[in-house]
N, C-alpha and C positions, 0 to 999 in steps of 0.2 A: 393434212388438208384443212383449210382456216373453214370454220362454219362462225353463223351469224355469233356477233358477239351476245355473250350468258346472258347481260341486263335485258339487252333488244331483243330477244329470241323468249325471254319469260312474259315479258309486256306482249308481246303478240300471242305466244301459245296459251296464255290468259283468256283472253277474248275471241281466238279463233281455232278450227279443226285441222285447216287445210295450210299449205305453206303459199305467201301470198307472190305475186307477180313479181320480180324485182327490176330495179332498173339493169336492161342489159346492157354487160361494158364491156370492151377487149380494148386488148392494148398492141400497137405495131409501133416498133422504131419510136421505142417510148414518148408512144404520145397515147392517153388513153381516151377512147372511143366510146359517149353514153350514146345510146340507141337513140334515135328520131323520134319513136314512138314514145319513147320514155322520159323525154327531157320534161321537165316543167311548163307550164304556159301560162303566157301574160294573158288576161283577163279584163279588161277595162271595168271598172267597178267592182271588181273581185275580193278576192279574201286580202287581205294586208295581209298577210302573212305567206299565202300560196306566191303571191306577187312579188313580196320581199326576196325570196327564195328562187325563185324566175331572176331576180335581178342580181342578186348576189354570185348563183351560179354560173350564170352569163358574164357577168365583171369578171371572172377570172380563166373563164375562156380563151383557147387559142384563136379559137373558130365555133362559130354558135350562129350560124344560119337554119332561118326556116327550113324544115323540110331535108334536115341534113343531121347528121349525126353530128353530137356539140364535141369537140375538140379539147385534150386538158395534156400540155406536154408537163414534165416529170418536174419542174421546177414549181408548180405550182398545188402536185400530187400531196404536202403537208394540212396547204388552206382548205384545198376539197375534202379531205378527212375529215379534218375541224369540223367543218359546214355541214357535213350530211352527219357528222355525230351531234354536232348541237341542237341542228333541226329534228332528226330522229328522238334524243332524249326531251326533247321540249312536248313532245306527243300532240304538237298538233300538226302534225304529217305521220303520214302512216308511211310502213316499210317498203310496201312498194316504191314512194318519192324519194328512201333516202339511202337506201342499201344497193350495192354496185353486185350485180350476177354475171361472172364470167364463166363462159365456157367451158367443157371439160381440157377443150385442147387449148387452154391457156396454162402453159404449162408450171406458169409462178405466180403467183398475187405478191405482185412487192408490197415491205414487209410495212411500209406508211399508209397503206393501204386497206390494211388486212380487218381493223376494226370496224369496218363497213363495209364489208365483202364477203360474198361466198363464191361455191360453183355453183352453175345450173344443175 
């Protein structure tokens, strides 16, 4: 079973008690599915960098509507690793924004995926 990657998981358990909220993802008919709740948001006057990250994520979207779970099919599963490792090691987003929490009944975390993932 993949748990958060050692670097991310020591930077967190450094600074906090408790294990924090992560973005929830599932994947159907290889397309993977971040949570509504948990996507990023554009900001008008916001952090450059929260925003950056709102736009990036979104640029490599299948489907990234308001109010709807953002869409990531499997050809694009390399650059989102990338993204949520570069954003995460950069520390100025926390684990919550950049680590992917799949369900117990997912039954595999493919393997491009895994350094920014756990289970719930």
């Amino acid at each position: 079973m993949p748990e958060l990657a050692p670097e991310i998981l020591s930077t967190w358990s450094s600074c906090h008690q408790s294990r924090p909220q992560l973005m929830r993802a599932k994947i159907e008919d290889m397309v993977l599915y971040i949570h509504k709740e948990d996507v990023p948001e554009f900001k008008k006057g916001g952090s450059v960098v929260r925003n950056s990250y709102f736009w990036a994520l979104r640029s490599i979207a299948g489907q990234a509507y308001r109010n709807r779970d953002w869409e990531y099919e499997a050809e694009v599963w390399v650059a989102l690793s990338r993204m949520l490792l570069s954003f995460s090691e950069s520390r100025y987003l926390g684990l919550s924004e950049t680590i992917l929490e799949f369900p117990r009944s997912q039954e595999q975390i493919p393997d491009v995926l895994r350094s920014i993932s756990t289970w719930e």
